[in-house]
py3Dmol code that shows the C-alpha trace and the ligand (Angstrom):
import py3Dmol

protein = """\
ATOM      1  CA  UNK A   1      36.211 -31.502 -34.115  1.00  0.00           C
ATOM      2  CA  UNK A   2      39.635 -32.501 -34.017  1.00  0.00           C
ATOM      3  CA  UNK A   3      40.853 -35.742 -35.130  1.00  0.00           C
ATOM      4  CA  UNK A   4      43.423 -38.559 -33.082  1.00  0.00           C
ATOM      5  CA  UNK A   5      46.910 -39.614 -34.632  1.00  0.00           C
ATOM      6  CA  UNK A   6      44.989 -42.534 -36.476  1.00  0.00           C
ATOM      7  CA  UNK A   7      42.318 -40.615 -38.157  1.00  0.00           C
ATOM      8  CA  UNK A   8      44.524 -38.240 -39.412  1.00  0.00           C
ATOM      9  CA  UNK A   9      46.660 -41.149 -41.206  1.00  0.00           C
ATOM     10  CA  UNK A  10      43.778 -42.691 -42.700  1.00  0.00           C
ATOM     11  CA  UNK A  11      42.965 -39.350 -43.734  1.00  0.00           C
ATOM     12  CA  UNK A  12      46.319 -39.554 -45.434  1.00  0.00           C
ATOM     13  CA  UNK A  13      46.183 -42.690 -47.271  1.00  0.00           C
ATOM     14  CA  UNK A  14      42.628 -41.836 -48.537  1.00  0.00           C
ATOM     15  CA  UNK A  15      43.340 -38.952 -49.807  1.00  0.00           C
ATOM     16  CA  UNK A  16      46.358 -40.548 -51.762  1.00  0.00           C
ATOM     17  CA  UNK A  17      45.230 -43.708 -52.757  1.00  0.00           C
ATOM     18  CA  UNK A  18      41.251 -43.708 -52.309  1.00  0.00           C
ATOM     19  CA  UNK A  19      39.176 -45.024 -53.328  1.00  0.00           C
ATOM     20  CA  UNK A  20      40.246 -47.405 -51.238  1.00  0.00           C
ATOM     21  CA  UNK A  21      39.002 -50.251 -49.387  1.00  0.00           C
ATOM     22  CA  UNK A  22      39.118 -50.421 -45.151  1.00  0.00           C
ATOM     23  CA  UNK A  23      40.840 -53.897 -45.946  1.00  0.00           C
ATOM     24  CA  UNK A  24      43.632 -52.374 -47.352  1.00  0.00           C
ATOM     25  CA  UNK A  25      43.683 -49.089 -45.243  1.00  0.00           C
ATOM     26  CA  UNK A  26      44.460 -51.161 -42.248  1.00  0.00           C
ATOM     27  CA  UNK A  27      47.081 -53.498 -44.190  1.00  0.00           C
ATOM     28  CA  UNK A  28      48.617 -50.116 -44.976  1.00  0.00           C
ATOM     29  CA  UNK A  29      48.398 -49.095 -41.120  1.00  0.00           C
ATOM     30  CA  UNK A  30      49.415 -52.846 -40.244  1.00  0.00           C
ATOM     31  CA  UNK A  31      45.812 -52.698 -38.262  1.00  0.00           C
ATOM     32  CA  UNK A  32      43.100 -55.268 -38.405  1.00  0.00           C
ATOM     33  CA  UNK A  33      39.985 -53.671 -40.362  1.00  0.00           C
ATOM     34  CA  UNK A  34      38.345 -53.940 -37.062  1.00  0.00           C
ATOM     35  CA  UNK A  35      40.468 -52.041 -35.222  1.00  0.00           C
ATOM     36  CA  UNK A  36      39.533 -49.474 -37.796  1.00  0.00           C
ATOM     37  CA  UNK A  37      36.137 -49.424 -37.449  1.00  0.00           C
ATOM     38  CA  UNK A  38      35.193 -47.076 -34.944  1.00  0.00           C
ATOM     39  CA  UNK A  39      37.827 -44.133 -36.651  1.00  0.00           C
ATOM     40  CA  UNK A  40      36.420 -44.834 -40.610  1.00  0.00           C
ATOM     41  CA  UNK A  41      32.656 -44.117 -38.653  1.00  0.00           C
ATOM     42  CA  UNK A  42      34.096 -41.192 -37.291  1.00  0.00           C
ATOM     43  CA  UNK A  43      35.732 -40.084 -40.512  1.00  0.00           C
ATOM     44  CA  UNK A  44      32.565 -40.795 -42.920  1.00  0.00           C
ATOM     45  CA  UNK A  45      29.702 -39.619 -39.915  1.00  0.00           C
ATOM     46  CA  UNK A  46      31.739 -36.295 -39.771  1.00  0.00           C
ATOM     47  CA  UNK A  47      31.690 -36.355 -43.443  1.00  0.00           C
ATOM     48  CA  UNK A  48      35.409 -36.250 -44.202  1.00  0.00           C
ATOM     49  CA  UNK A  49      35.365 -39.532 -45.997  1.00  0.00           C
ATOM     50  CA  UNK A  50      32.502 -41.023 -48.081  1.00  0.00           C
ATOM     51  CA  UNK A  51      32.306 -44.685 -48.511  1.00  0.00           C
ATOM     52  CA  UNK A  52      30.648 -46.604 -52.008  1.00  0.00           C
ATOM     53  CA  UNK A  53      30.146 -50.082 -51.436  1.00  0.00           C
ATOM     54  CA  UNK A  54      32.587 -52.063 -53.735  1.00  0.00           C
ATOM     55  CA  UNK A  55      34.329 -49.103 -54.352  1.00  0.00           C
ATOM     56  CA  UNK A  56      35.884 -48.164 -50.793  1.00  0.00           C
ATOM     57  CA  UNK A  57      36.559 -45.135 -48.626  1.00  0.00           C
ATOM     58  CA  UNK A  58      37.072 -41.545 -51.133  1.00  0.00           C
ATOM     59  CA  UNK A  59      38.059 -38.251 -49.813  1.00  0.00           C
ATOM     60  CA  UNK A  60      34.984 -35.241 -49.999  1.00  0.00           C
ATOM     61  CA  UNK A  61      37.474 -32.776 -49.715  1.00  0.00           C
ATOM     62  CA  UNK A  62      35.232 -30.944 -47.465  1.00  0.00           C
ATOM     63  CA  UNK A  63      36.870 -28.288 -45.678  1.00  0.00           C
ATOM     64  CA  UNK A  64      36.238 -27.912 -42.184  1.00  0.00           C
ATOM     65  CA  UNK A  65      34.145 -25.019 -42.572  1.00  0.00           C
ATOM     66  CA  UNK A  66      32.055 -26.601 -44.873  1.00  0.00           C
ATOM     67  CA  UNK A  67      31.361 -29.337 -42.773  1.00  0.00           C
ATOM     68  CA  UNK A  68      30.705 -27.074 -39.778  1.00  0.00           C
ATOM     69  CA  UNK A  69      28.165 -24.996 -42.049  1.00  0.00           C
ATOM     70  CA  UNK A  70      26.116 -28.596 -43.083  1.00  0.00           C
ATOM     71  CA  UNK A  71      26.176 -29.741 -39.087  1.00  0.00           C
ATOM     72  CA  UNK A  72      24.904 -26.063 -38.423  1.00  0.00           C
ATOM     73  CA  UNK A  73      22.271 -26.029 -40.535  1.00  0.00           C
ATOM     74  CA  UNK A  74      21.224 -29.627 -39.286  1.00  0.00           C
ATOM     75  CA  UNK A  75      20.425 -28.952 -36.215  1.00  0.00           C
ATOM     76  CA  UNK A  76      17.038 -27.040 -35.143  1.00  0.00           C
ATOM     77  CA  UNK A  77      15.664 -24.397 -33.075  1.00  0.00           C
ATOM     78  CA  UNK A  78      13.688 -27.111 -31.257  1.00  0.00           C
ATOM     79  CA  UNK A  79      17.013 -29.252 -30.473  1.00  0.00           C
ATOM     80  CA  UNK A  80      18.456 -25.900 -28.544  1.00  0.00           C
ATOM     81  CA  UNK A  81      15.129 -23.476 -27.493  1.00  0.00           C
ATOM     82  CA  UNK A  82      14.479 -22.257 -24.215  1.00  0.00           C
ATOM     83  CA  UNK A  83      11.430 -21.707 -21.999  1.00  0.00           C
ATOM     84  CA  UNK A  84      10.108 -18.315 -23.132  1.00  0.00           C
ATOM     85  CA  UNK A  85       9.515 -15.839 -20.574  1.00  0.00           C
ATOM     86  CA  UNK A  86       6.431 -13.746 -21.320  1.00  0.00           C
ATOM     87  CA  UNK A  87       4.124 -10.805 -20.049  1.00  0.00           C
ATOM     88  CA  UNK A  88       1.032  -8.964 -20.379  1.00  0.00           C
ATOM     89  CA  UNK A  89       0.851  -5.635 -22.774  1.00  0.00           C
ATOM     90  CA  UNK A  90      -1.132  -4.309 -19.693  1.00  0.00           C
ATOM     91  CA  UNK A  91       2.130  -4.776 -17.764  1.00  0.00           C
ATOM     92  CA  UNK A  92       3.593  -1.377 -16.539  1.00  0.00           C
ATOM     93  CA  UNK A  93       7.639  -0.381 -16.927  1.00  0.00           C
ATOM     94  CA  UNK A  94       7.992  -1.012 -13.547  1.00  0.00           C
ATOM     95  CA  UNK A  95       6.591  -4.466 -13.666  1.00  0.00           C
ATOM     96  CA  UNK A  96       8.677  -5.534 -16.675  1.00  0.00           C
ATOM     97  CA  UNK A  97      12.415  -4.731 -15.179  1.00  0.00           C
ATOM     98  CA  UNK A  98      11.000  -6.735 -11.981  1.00  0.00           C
ATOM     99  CA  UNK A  99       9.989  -9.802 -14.424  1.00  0.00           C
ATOM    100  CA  UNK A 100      13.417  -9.240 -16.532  1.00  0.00           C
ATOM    101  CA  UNK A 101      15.125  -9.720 -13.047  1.00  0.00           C
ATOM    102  CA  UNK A 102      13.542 -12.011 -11.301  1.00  0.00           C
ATOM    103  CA  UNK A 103      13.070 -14.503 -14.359  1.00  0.00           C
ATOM    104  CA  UNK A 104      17.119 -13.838 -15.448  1.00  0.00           C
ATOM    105  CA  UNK A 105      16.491 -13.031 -18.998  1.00  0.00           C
ATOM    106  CA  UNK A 106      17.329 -10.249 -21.377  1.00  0.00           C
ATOM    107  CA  UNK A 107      14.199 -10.057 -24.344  1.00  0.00           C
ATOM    108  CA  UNK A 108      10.591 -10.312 -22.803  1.00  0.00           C
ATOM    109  CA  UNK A 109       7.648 -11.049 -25.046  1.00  0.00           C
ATOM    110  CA  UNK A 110       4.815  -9.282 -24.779  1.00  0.00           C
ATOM    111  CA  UNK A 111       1.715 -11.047 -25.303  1.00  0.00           C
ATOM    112  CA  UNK A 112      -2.258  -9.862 -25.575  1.00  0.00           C
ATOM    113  CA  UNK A 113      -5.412 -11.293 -23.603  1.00  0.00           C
ATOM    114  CA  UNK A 114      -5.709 -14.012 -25.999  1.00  0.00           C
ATOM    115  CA  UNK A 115      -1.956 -14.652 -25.654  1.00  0.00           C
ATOM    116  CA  UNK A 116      -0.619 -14.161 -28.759  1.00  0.00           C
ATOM    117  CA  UNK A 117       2.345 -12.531 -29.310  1.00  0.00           C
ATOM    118  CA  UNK A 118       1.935  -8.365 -30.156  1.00  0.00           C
ATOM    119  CA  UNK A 119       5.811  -6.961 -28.982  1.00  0.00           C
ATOM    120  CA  UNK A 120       8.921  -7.621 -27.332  1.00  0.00           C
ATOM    121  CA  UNK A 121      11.405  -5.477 -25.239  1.00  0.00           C
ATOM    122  CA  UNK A 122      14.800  -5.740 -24.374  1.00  0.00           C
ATOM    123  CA  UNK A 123      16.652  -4.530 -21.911  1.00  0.00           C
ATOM    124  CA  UNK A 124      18.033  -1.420 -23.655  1.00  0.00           C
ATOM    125  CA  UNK A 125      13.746  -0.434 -24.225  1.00  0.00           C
ATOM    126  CA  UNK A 126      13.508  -0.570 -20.774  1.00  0.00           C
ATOM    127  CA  UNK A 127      16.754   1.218 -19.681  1.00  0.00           C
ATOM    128  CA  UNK A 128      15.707   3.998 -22.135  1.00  0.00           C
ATOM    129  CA  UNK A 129      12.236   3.992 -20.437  1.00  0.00           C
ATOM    130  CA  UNK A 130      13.590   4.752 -17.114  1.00  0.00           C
ATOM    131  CA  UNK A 131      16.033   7.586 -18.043  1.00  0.00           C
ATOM    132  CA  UNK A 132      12.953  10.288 -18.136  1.00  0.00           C
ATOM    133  CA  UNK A 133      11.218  11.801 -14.967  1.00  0.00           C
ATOM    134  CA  UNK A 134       8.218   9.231 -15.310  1.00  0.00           C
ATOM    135  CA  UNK A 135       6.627   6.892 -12.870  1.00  0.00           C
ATOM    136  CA  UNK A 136       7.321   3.813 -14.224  1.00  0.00           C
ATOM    137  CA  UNK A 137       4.760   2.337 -12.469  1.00  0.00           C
ATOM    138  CA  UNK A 138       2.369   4.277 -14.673  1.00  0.00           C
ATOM    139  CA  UNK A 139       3.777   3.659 -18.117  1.00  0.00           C
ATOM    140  CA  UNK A 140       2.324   0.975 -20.025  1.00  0.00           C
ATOM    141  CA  UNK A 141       5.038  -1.279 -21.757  1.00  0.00           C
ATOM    142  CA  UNK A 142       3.023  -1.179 -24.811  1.00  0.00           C
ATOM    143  CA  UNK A 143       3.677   2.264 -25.497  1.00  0.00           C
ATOM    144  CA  UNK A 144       7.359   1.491 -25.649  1.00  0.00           C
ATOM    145  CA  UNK A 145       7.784  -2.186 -26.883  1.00  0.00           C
ATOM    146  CA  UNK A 146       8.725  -3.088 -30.342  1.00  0.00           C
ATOM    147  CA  UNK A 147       4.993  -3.949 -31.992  1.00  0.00           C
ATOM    148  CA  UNK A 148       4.342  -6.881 -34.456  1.00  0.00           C
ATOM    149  CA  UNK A 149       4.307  -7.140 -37.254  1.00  0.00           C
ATOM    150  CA  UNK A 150       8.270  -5.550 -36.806  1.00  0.00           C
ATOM    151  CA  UNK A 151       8.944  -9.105 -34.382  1.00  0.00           C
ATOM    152  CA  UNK A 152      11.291 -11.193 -36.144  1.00  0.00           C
ATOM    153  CA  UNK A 153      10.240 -14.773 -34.694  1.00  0.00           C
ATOM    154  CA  UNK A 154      11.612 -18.017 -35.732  1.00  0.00           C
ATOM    155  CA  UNK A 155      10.206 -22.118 -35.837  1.00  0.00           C
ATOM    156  CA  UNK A 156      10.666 -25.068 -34.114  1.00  0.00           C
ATOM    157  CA  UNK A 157      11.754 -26.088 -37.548  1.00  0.00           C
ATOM    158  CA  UNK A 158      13.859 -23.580 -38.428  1.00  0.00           C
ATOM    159  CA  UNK A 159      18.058 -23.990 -38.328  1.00  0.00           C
ATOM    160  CA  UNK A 160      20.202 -22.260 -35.939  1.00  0.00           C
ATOM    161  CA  UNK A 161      22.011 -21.534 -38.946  1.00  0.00           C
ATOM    162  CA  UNK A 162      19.343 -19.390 -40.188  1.00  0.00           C
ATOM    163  CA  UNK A 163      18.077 -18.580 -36.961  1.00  0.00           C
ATOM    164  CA  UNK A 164      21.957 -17.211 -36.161  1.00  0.00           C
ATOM    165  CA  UNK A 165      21.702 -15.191 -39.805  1.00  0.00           C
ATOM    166  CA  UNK A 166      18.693 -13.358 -38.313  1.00  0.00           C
ATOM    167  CA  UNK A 167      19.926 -12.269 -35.119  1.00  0.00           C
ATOM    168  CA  UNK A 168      23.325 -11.055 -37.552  1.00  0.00           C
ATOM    169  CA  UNK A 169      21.514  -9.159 -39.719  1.00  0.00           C
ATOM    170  CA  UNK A 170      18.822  -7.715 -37.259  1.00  0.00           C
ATOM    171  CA  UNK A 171      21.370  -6.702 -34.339  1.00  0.00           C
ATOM    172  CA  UNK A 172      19.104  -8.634 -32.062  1.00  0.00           C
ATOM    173  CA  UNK A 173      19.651 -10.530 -29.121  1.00  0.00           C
ATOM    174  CA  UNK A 174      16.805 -13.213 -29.341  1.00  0.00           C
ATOM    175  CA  UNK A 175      13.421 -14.218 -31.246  1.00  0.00           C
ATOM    176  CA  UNK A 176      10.512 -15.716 -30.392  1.00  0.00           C
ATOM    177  CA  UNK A 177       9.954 -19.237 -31.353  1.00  0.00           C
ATOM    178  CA  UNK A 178       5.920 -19.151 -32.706  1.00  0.00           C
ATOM    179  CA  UNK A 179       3.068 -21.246 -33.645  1.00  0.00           C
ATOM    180  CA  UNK A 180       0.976 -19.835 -36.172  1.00  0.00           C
ATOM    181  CA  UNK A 181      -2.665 -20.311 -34.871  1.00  0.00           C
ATOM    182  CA  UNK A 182      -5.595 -18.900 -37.303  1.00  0.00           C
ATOM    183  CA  UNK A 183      -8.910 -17.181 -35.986  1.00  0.00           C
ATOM    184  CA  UNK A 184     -11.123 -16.105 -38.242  1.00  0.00           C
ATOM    185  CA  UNK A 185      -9.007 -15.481 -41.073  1.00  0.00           C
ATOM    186  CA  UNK A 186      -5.947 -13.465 -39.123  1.00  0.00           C
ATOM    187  CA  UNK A 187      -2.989 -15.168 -38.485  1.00  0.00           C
ATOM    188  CA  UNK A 188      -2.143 -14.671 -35.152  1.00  0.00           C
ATOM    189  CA  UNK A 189       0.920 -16.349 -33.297  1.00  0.00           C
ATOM    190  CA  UNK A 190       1.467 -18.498 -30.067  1.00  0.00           C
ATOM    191  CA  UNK A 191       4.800 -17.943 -28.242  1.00  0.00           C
ATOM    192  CA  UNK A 192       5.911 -21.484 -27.349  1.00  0.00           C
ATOM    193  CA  UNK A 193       9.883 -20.773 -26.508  1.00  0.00           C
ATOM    194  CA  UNK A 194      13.061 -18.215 -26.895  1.00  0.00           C
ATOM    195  CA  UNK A 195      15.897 -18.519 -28.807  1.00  0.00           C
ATOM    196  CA  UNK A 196      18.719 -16.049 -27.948  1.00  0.00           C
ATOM    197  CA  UNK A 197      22.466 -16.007 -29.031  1.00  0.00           C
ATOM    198  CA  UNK A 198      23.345 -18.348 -25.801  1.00  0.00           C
ATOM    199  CA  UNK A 199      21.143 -20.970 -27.897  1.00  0.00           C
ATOM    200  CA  UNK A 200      23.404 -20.284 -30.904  1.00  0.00           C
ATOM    201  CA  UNK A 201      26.520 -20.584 -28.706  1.00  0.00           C
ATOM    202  CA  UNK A 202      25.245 -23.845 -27.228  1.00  0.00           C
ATOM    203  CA  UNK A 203      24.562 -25.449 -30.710  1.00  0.00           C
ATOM    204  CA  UNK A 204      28.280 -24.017 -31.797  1.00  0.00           C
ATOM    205  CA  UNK A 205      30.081 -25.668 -28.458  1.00  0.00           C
ATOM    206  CA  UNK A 206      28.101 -29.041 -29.121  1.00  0.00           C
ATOM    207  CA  UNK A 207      29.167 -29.258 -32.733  1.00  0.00           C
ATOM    208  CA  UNK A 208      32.672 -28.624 -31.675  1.00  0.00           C
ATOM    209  CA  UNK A 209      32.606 -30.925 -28.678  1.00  0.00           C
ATOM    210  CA  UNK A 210      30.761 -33.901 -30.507  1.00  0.00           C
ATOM    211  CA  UNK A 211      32.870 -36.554 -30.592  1.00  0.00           C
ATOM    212  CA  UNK A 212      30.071 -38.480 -32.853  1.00  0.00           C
ATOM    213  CA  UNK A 213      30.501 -41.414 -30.522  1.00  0.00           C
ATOM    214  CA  UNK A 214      27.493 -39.710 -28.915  1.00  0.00           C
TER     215      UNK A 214
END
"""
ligand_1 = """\
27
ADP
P 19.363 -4.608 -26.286
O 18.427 -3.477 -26.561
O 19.384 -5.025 -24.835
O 20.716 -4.415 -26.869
P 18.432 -6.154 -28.560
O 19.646 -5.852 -29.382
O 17.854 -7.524 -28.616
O 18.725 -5.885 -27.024
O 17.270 -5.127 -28.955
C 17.478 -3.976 -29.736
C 16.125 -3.430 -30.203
O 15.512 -4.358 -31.073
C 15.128 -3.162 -29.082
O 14.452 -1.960 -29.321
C 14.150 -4.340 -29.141
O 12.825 -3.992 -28.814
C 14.240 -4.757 -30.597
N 14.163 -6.238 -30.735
C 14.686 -7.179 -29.936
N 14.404 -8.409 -30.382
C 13.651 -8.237 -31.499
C 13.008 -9.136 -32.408
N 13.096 -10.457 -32.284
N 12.325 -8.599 -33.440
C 12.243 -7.266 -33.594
N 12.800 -6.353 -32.767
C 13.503 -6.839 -31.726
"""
view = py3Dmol.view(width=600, height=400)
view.addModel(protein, "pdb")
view.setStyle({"model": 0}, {"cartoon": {"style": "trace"}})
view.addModel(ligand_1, "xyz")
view.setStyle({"model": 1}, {"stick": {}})
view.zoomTo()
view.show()
């Protein structure tokens, strides 16, 4: 986030003279402590500053990436999901690159009779699919999908920091966000959204665009 004239001289004088009190911050400024209300909010919401009561405003020395990492891991898959876009292991080739179109996505889950979640493709499985002589119509996506238990699948609860380490480390475009529902014993899992790296870039754009006035 970047911060106006004001904040960044009130930066200044905390990090000189804190701890320090808003009283004397805006003698120093020649302000009235209200007019410095809404710019110390900013400065200790954003986690710049730190306040004590009868102690006054102190400087965390929190570097900007550190501050970005904490609002990162803050916010959750939930927050920033999508609507997953699923189909059938019965599905053929064929039938998959028409969903993947039609529905605008790149990762489709694959999901049994009982929809839970068995596989995913992406668009590469399904480009490498069509390169033979088959009839796509005729091969089942299941025999080409990548098959749980090798899904990597996230929670509603889960950060988009970690969320964003996973698709990192796993070269991966997107998980799916799960429910884990029991029957008799096995833990199966209920697809209930998609989180993809435009997620992560949407959570990275609102951190840098949030003014915390919002
Ligand atoms: P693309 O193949 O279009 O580059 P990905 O990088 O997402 O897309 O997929 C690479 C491979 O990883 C594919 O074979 C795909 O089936 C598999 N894959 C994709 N997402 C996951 C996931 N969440 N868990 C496990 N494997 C995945």
């Amino acid at each position: 986030m970047e911060l106006n004239e004001r904040q960044e001289q009130i930066l200044e004088i905390v990090k000189e003279s804190g701890p320090i009190t808003g009283e004397q911050i805006a003698e120093k400024l020649s302000l009235t402590r209200a007019t410095l209300r809404p710019d110390l909010a900013i400065l200790t919401m954003s986690g710049f500053l730190d306040a004590r009561p009868r102690v006054g405003y102190y400087y965390t020395g929190k570097t900007g990436g550190q501050l970005f990492n904490e609002r990162m891991k803050k916010l959750t898959v939930k927050e920033f999901q999508s609507i997953p876009v699923v189909v059938n292991e019965s599905a053929s080739v064929y039938d998959a690159i028409c969903t993947m179109f039609l529905e605008d996505v790149g990762t489709l889950f694959v999901v049994n009779k009982q929809a839970h979640l068995v596989g995913i493709l992406s668009r590469k499985d399904l480009l490498r699919a069509s390169m033979g002589k088959q009839d796509l119509e005729s091969v089942p996506i299941s025999i080409i999908m990548t098959r749980m238990p090798n899904v990597t699948t996230c929670k509603p609860s889960d950060s988009m920091l970690e969320v964003a380490n996973k698709l990192i480390n796993k070269q991966i475009d997107g998980l799916p966000v799960v429910r884990e529902v029991e029957d008799n014993g096995t833990v199966n899992h209920e697809v209930i959204g998609r989180l993809t790296k435009t997620n992560v870039t949407k959570a990275f754009v609102y951190i840098a665009n949030d003014d915390i006035h919002t």
